[in-house]
N, CA, C and O atoms as a Maestro MAE file, in Angstrom:
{
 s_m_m2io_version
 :::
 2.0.0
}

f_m_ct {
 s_m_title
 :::
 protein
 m_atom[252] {
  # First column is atom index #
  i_m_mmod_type
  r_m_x_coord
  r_m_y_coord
  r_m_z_coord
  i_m_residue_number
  s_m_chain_name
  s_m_pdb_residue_name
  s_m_pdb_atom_name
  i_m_atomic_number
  :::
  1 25 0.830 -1.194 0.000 1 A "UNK " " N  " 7
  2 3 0.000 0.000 0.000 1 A "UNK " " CA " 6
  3 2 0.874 1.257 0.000 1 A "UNK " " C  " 6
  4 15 0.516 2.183 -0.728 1 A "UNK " " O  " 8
  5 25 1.930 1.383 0.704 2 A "UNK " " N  " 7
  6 3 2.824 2.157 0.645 2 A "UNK " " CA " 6
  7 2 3.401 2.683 -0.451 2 A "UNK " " C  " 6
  8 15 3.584 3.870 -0.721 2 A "UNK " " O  " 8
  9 25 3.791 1.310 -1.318 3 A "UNK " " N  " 7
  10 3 4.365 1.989 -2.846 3 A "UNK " " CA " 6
  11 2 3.465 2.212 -3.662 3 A "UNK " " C  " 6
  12 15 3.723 2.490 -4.834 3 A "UNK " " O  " 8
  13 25 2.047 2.118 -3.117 4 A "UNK " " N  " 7
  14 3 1.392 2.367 -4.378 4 A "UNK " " CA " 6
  15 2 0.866 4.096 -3.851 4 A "UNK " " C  " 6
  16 15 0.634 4.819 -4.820 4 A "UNK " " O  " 8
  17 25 0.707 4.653 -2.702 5 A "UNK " " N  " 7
  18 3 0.521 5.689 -2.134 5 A "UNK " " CA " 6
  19 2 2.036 6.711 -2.866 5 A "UNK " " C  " 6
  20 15 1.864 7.848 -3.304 5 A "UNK " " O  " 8
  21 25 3.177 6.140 -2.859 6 A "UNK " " N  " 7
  22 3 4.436 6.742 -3.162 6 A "UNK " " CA " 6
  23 2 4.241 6.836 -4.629 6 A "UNK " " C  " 6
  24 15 4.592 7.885 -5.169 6 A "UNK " " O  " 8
  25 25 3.756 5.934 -5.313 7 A "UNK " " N  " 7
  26 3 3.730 6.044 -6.812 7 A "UNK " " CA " 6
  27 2 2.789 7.189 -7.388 7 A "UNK " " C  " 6
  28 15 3.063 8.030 -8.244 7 A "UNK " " O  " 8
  29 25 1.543 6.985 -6.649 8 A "UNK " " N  " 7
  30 3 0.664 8.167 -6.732 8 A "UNK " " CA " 6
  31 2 1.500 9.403 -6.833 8 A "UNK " " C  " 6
  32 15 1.640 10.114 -7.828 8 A "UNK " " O  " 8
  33 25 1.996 9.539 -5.735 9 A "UNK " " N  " 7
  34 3 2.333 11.368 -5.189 9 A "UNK " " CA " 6
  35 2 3.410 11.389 -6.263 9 A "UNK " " C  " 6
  36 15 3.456 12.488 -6.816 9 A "UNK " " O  " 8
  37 25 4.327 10.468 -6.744 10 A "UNK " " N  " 7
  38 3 5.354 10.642 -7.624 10 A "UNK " " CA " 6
  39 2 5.270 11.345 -9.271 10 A "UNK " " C  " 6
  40 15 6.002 12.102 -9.910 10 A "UNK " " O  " 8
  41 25 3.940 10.628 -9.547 11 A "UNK " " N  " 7
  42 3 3.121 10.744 -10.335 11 A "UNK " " CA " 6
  43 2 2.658 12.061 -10.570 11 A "UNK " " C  " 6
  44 15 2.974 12.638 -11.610 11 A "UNK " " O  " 8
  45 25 1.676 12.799 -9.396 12 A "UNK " " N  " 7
  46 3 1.539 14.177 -9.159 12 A "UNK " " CA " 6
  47 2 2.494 14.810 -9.824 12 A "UNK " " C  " 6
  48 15 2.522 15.279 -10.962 12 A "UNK " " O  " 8
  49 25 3.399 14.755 -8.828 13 A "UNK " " N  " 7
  50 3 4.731 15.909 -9.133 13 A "UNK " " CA " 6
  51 2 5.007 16.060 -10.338 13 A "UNK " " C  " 6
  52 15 4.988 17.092 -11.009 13 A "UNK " " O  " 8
  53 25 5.454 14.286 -10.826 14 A "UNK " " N  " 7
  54 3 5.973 14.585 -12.548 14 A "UNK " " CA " 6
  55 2 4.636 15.270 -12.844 14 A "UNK " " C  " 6
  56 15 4.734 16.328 -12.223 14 A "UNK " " O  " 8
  57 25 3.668 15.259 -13.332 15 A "UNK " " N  " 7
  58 3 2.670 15.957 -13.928 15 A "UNK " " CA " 6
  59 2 2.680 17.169 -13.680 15 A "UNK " " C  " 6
  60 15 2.614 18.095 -14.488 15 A "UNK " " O  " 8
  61 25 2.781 17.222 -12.288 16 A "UNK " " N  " 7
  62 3 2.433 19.329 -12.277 16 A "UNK " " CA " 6
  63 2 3.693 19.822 -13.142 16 A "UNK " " C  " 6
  64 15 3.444 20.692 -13.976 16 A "UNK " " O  " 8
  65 25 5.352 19.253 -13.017 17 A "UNK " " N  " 7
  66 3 6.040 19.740 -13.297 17 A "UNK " " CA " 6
  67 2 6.299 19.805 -14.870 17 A "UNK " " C  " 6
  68 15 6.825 20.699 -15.533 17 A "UNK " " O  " 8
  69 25 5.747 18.538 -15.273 18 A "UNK " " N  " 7
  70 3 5.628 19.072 -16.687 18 A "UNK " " CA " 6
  71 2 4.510 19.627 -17.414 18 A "UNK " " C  " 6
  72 15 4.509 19.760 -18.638 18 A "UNK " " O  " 8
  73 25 3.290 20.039 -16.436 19 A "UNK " " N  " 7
  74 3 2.567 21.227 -17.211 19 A "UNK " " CA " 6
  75 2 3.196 22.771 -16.488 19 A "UNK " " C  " 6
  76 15 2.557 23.786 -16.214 19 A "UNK " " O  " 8
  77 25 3.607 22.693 -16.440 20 A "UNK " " N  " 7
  78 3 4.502 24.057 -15.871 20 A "UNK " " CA " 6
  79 2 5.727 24.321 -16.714 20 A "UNK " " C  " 6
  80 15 6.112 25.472 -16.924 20 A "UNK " " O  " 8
  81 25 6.454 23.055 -17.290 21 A "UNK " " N  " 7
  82 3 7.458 23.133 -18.446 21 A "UNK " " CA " 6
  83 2 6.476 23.403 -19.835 21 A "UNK " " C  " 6
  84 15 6.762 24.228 -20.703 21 A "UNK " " O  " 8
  85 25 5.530 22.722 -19.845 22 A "UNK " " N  " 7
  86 3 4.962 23.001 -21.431 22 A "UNK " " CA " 6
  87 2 3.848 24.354 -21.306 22 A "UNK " " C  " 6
  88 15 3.187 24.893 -22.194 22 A "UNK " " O  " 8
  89 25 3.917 24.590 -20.148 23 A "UNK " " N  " 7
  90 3 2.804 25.632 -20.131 23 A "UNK " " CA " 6
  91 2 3.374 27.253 -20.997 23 A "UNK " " C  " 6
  92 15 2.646 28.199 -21.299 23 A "UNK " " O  " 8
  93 25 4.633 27.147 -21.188 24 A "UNK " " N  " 7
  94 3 4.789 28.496 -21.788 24 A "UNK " " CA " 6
  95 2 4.895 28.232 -23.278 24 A "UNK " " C  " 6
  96 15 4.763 29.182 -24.050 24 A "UNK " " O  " 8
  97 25 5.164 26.807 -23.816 25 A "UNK " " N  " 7
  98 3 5.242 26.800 -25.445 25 A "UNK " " CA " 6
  99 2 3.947 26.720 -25.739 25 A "UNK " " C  " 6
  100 15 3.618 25.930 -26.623 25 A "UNK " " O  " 8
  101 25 3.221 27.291 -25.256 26 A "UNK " " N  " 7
  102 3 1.992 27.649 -26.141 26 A "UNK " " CA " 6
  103 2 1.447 27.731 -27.721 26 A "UNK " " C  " 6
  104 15 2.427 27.587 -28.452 26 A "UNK " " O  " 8
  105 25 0.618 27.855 -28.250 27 A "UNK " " N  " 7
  106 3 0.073 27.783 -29.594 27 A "UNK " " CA " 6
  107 2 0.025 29.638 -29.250 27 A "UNK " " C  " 6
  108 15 -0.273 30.215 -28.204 27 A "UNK " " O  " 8
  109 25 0.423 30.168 -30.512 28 A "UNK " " N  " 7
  110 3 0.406 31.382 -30.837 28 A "UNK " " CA " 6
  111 2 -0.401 32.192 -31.745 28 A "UNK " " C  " 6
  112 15 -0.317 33.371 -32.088 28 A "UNK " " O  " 8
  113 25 -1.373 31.051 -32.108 29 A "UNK " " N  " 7
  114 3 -2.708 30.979 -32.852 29 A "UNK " " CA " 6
  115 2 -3.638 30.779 -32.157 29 A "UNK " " C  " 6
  116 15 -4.696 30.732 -32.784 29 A "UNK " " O  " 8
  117 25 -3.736 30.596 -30.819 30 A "UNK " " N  " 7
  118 3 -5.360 29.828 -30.138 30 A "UNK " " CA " 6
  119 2 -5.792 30.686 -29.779 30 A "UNK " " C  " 6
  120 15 -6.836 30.394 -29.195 30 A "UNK " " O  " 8
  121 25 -5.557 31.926 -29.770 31 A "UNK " " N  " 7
  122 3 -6.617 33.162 -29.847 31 A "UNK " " CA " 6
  123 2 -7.208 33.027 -31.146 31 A "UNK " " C  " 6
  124 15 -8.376 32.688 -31.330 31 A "UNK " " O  " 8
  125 25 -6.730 33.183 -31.660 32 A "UNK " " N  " 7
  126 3 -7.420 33.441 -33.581 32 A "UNK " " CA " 6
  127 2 -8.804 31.607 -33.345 32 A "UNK " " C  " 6
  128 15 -9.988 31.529 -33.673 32 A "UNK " " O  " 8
  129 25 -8.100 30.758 -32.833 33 A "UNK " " N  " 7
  130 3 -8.517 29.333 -33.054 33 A "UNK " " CA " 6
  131 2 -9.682 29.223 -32.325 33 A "UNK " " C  " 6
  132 15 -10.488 28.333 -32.595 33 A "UNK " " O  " 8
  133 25 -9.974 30.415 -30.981 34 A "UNK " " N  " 7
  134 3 -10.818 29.366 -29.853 34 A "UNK " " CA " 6
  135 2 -11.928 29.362 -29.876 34 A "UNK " " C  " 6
  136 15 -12.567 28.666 -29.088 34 A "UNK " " O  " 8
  137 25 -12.537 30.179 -30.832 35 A "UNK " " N  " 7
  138 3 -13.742 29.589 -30.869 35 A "UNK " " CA " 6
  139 2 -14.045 28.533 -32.114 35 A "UNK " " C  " 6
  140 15 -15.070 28.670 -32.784 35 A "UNK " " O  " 8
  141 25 -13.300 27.704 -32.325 36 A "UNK " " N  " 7
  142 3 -12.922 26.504 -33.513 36 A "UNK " " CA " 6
  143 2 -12.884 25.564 -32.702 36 A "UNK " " C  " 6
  144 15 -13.333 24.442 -32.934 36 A "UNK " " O  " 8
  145 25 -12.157 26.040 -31.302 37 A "UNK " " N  " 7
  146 3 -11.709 25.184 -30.494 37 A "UNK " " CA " 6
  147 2 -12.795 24.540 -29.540 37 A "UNK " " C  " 6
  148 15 -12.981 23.345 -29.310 37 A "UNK " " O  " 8
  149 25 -13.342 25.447 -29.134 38 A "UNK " " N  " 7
  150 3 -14.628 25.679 -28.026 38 A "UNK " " CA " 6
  151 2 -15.611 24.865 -28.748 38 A "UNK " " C  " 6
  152 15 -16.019 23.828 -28.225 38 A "UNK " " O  " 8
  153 25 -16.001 25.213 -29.825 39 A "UNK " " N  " 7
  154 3 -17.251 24.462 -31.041 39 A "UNK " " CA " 6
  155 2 -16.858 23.183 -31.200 39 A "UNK " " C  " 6
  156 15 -17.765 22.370 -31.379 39 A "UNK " " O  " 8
  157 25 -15.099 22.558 -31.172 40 A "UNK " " N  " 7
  158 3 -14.911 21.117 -31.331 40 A "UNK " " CA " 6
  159 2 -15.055 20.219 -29.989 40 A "UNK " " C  " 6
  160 15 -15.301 19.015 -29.923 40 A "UNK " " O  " 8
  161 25 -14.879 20.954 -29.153 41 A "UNK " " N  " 7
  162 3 -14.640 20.239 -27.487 41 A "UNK " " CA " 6
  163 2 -16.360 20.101 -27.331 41 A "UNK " " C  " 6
  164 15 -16.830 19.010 -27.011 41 A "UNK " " O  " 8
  165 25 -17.327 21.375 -27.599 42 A "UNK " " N  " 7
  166 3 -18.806 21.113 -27.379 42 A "UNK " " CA " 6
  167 2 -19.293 20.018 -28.286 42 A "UNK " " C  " 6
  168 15 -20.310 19.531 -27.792 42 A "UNK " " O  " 8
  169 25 -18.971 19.450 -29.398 43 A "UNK " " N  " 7
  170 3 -19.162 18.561 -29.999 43 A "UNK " " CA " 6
  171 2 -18.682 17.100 -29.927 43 A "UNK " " C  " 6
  172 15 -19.223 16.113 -30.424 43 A "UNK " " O  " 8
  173 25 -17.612 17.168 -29.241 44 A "UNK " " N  " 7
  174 3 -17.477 16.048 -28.710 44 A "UNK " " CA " 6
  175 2 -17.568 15.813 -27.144 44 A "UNK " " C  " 6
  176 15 -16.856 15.143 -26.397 44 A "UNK " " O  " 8
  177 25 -18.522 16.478 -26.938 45 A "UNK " " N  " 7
  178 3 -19.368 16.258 -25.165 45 A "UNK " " CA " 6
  179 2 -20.654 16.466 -25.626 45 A "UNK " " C  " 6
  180 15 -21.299 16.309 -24.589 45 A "UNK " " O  " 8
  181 25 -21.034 16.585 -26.042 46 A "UNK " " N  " 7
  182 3 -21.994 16.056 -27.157 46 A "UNK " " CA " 6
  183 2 -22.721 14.730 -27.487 46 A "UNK " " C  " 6
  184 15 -23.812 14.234 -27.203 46 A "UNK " " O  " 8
  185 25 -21.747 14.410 -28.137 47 A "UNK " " N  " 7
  186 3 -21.435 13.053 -28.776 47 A "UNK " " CA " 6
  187 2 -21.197 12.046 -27.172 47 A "UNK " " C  " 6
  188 15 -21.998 11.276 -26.642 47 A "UNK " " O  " 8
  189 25 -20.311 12.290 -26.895 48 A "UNK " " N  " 7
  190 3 -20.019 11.519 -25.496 48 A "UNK " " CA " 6
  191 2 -21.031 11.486 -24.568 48 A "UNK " " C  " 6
  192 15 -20.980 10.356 -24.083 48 A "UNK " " O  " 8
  193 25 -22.194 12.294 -23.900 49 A "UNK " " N  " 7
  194 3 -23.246 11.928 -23.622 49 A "UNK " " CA " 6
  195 2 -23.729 11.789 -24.157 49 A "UNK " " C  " 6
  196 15 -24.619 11.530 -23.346 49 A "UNK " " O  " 8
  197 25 -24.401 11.596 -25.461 50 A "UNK " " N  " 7
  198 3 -25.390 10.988 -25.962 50 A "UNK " " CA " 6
  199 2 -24.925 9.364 -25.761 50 A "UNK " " C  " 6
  200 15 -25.578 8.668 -24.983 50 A "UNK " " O  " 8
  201 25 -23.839 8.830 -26.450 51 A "UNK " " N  " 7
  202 3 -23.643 7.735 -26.307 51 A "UNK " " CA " 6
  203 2 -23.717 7.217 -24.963 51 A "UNK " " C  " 6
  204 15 -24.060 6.061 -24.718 51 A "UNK " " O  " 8
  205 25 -23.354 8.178 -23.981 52 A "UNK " " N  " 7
  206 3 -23.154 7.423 -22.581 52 A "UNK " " CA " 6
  207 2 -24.466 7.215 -22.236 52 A "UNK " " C  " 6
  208 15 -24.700 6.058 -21.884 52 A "UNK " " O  " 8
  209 25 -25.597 8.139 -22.224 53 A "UNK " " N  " 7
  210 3 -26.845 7.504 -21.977 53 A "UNK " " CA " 6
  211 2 -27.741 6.927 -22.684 53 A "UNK " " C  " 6
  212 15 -28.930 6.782 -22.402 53 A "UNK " " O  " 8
  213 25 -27.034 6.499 -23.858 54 A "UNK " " N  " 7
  214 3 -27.500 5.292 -24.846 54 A "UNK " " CA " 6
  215 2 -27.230 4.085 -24.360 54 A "UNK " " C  " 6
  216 15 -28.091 3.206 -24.358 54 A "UNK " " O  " 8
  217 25 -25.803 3.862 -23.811 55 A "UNK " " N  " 7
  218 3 -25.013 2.732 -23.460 55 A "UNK " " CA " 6
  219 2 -25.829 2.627 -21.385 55 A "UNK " " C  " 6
  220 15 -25.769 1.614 -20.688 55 A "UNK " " O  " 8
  221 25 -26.191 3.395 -21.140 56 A "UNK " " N  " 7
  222 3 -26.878 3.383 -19.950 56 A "UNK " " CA " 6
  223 2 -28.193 2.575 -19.461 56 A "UNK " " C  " 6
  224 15 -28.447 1.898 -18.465 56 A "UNK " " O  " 8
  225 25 -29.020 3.013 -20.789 57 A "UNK " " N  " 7
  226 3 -30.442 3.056 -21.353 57 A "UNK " " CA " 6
  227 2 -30.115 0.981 -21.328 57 A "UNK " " C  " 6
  228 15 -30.656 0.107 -20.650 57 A "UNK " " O  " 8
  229 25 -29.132 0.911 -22.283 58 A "UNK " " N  " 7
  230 3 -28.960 -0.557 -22.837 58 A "UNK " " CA " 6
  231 2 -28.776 -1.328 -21.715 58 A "UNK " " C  " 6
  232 15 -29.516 -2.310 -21.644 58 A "UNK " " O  " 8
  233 25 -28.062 -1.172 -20.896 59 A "UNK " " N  " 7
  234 3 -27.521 -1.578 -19.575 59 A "UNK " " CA " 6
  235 2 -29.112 -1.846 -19.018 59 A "UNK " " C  " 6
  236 15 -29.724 -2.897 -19.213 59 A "UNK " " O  " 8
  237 25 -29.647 -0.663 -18.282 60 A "UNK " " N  " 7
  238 3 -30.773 -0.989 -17.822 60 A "UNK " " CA " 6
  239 2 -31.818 -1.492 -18.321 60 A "UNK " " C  " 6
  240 15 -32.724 -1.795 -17.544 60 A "UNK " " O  " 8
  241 25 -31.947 -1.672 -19.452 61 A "UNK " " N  " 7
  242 3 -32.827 -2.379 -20.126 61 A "UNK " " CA " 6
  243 2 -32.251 -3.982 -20.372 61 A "UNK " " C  " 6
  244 15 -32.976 -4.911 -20.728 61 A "UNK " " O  " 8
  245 25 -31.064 -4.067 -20.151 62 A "UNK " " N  " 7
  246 3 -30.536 -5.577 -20.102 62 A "UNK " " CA " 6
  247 2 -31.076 -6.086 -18.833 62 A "UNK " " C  " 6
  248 15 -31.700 -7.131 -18.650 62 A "UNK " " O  " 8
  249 25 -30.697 -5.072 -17.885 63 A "UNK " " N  " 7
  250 3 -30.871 -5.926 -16.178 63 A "UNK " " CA " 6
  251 2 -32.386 -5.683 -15.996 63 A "UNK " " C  " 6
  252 15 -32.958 -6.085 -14.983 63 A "UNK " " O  " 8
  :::
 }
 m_bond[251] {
  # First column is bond index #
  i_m_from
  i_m_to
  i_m_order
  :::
  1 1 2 1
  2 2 3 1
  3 3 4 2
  4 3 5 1
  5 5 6 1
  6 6 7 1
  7 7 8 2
  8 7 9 1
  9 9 10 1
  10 10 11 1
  11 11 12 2
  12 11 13 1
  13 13 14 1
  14 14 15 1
  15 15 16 2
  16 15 17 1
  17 17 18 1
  18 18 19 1
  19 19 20 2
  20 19 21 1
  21 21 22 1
  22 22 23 1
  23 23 24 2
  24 23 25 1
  25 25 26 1
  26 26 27 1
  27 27 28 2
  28 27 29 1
  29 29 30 1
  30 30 31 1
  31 31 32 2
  32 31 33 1
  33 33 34 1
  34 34 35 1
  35 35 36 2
  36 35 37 1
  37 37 38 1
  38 38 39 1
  39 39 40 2
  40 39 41 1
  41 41 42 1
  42 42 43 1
  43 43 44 2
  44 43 45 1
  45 45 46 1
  46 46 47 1
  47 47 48 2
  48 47 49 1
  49 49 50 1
  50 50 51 1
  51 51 52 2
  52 51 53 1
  53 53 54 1
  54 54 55 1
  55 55 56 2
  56 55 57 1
  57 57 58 1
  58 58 59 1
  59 59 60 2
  60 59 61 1
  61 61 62 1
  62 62 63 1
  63 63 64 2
  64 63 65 1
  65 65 66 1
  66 66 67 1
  67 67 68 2
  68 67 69 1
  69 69 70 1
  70 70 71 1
  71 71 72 2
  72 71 73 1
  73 73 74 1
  74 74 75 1
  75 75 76 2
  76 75 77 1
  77 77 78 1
  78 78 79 1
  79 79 80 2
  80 79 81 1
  81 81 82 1
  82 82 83 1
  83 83 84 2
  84 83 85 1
  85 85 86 1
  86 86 87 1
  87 87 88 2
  88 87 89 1
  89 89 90 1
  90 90 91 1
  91 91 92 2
  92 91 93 1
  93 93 94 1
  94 94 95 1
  95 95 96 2
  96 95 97 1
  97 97 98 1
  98 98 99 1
  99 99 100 2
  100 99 101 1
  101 101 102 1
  102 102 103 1
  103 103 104 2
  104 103 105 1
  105 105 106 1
  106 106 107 1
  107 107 108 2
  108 107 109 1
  109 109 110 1
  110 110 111 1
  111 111 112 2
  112 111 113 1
  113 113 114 1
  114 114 115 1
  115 115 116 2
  116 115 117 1
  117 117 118 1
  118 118 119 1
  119 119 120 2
  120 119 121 1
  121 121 122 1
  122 122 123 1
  123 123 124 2
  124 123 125 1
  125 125 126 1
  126 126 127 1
  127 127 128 2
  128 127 129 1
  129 129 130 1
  130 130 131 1
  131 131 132 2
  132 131 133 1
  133 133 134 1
  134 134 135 1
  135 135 136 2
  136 135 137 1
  137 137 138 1
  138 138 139 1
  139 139 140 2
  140 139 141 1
  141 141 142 1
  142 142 143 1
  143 143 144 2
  144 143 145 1
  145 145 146 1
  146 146 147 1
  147 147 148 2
  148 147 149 1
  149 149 150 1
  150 150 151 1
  151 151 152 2
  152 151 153 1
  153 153 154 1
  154 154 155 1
  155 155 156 2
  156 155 157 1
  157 157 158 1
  158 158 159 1
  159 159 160 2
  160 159 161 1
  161 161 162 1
  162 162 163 1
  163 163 164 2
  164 163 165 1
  165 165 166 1
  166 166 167 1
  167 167 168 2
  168 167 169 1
  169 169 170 1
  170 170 171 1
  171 171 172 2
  172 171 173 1
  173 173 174 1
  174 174 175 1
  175 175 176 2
  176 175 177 1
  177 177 178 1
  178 178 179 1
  179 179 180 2
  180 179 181 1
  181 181 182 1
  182 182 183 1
  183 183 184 2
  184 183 185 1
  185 185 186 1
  186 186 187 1
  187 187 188 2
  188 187 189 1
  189 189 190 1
  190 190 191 1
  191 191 192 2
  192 191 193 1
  193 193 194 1
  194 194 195 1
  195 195 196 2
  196 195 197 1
  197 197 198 1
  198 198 199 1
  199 199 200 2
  200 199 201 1
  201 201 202 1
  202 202 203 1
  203 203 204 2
  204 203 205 1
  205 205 206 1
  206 206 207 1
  207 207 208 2
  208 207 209 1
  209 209 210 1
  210 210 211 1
  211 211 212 2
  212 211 213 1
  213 213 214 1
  214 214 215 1
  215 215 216 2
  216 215 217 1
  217 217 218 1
  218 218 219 1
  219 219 220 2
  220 219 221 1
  221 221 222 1
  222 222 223 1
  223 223 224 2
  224 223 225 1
  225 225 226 1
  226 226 227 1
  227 227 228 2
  228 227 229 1
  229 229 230 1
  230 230 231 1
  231 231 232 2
  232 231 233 1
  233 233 234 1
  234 234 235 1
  235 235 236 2
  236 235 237 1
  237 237 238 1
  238 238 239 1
  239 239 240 2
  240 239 241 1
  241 241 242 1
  242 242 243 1
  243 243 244 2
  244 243 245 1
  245 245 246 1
  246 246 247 1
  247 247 248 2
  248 247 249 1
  249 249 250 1
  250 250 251 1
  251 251 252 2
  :::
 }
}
């Protein structure tokens, strides 16, 4: 339980530390992009609930 508690927090760190390294090479276009961007992310949450409470629907209608 220990190494898996240590692996966790290890885990953390690398992550924060490398969005803190990539956080300044930024896209120098995603102003011009975000609402391209915004319209693709709403479309695929979208899509992703619909299916999820399709695949829900099926479930409960199995049991």
């Amino acid at each position: 339980m220990r190494a898996a508690i240590i692996l966790v927090i290890l885990l953390t760190v690398l992550a924060v530390v490398f969005t803190l390294i990539f956080m300044g090479k930024g896209d120098e276009n995603y102003g011009n992009d975000s609402k391209r961007n915004t319209t693709n992310l709403s479309l695929i949450y979208v899509v992703v609930i619909i299916i999820s409470l399709i695949a829900l629907g099926f479930y409960i209608w199995l049991t």
